[in-house]
C-alpha positions in Angstrom: 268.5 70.4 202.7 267.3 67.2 200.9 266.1 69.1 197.9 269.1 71.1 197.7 271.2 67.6 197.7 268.4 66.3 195.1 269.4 69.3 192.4 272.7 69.4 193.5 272.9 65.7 192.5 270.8 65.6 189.4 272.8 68.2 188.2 276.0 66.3 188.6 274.7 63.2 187.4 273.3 64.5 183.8 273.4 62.1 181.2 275.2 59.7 182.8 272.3 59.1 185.1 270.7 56.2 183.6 274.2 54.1 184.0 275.3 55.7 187.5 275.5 54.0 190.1 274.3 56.5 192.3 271.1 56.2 191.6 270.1 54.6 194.7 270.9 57.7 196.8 269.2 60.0 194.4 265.7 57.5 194.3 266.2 58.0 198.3 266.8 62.1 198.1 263.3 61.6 196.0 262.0 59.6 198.4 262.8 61.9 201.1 261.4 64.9 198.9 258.1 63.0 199.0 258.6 61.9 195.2 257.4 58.2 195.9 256.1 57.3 192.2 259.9 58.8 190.8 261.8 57.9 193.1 260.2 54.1 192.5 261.1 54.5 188.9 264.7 55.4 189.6 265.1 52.8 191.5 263.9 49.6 189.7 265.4 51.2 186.2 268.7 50.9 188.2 267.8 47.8 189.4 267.6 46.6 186.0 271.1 47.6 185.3 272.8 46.4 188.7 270.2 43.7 189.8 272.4 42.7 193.0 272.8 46.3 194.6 271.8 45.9 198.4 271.5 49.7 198.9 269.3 49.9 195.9 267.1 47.0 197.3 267.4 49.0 200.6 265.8 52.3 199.0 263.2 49.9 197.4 261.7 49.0 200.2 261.9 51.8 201.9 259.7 53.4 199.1 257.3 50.6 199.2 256.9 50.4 203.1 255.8 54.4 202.7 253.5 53.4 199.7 251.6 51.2 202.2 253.3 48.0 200.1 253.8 46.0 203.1 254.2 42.6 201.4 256.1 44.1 198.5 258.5 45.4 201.3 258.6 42.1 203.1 259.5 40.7 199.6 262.1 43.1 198.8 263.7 42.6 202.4 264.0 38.9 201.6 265.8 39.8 198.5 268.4 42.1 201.1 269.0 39.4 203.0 269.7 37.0 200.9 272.8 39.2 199.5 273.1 40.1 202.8 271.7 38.2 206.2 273.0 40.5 208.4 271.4 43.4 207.7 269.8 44.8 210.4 267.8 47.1 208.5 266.2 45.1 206.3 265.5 42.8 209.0 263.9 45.8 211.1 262.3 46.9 208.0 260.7 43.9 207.4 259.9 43.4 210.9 257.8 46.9 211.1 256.4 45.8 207.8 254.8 42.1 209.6 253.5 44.7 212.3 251.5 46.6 209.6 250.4 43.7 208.1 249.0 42.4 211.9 251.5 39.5 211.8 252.8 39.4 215.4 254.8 36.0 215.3 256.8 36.8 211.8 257.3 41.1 214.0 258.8 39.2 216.5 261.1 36.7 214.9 262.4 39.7 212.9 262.7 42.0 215.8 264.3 38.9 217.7 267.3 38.4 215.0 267.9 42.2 215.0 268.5 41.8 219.0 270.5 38.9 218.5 272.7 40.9 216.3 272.9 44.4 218.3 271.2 44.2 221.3 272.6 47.5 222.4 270.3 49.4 219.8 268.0 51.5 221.9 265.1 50.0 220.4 265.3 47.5 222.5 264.5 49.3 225.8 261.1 50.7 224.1 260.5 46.7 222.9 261.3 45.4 226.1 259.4 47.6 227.8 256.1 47.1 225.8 256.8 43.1 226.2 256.5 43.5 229.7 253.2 45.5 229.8 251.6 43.2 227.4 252.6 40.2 229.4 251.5 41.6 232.6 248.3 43.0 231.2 247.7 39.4 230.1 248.3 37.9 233.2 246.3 40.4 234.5 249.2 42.0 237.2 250.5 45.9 236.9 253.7 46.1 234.8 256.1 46.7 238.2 254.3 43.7 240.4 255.0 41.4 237.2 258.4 42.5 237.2 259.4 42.2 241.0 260.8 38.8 242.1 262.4 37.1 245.0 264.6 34.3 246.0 261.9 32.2 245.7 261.4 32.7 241.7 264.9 31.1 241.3 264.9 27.7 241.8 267.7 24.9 240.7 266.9 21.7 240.4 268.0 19.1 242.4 
C-alpha cells in the first residue's frame, strides 16, 4: 500500500516537488519503502526550503534512528522540541535513541516527560512492568514478593 501511496504521490507532486510542502510525507512513504538514502535527501532538501517544519524534522529523525544515527536522532529531536516541547514523539524518539546509545539516565528522563504528558499510553504498563523486575532483581526478591506490601509499609510521621 505504501508504494502505491509513494507513486500515487510522486505522480501528483511532479515538478512542483522541489517547492511542495509535502515533501515530508513523501521522504516518510520512502522511508517506509525502505528508501533510507532518498528519502534522507527529500527530506533535508525540503528542510532547506522550510527550515522550521516539525513534521519534516519528525521524518528526519525517524530516518536517522533506522540508519543506526542515534546521536544524529537525539540531535534532530532536540531541534523538535524546541519548536515544539510537547511532542511526545520526539521525546519517545529520542528516548529509544538514549537506549541504543546505552544511556539509561537521559532513556529515562525522556521516557519520564512522555508519562508526565500521557500517562495513559500503553507503553507505560510494559515500562512499568520491566521497572519492577529490574528493581526486584536488584534487590534480589521475585517481581510479585517485591510488589506485595502491608500496613506496615505505610507509615506517617508523627
Amino acid at each position: 500500500m505504501a508504494a502505491t501511496q509513494l507513486e500515487s504521490l510522486k505522480k501528483s507532486s511532479g515538478k512542483k516537488e522541489a517547492k511542495s510542502r509535502a515533501f515530508a510525507w513523501l521522504a516518510d512513504l520512502e522511508r517506509e519503502s525502505g528508501d533510507l538514502d532518498t528519502s534522507l535527501q527529500r527530506v533535508d532538501g525540503g528542510l532547506t526550503m522550510y527550515p522550521s517544519d516539525v513534521p519534516a524534522m519528525l521524518v528526519r529523525s525517524m530516518i536517522l534512528f533506522q540508519k543506526g544515527d542515534f546521536e544524529g536522532c537525539i540531535a534532530e529531536c532536540e531541534k523538535v522540541l524546541k519548536f515544539d516541547p510537547f511532542c511526545l514523539s520526539a521525546q519517545k524518539r529520542m528516548g529509544d535513541a538514549y537506549e541504543q546509545l546505552g544511556n539509561e539516565n537521559e532513556r529515562t528522563t525522556c521516557y519520564r516527560r512522555v508519562h508526565d504528558m500521557d500517562p495513559l499510553d500503553p507503553f507505560w504498563k510494559e515500562e512499568y512492568e520491566n521497572v519492577v523486575e529490574e528493581a526486584a532483581a536488584a534487590a534480589g526478591v521475585t517481581a510479585a514478593a517485591g510488589l506485595e506490601m502491608n500496613d506496615v509499609d505505610f507509615s506517617m510521621p508523627d
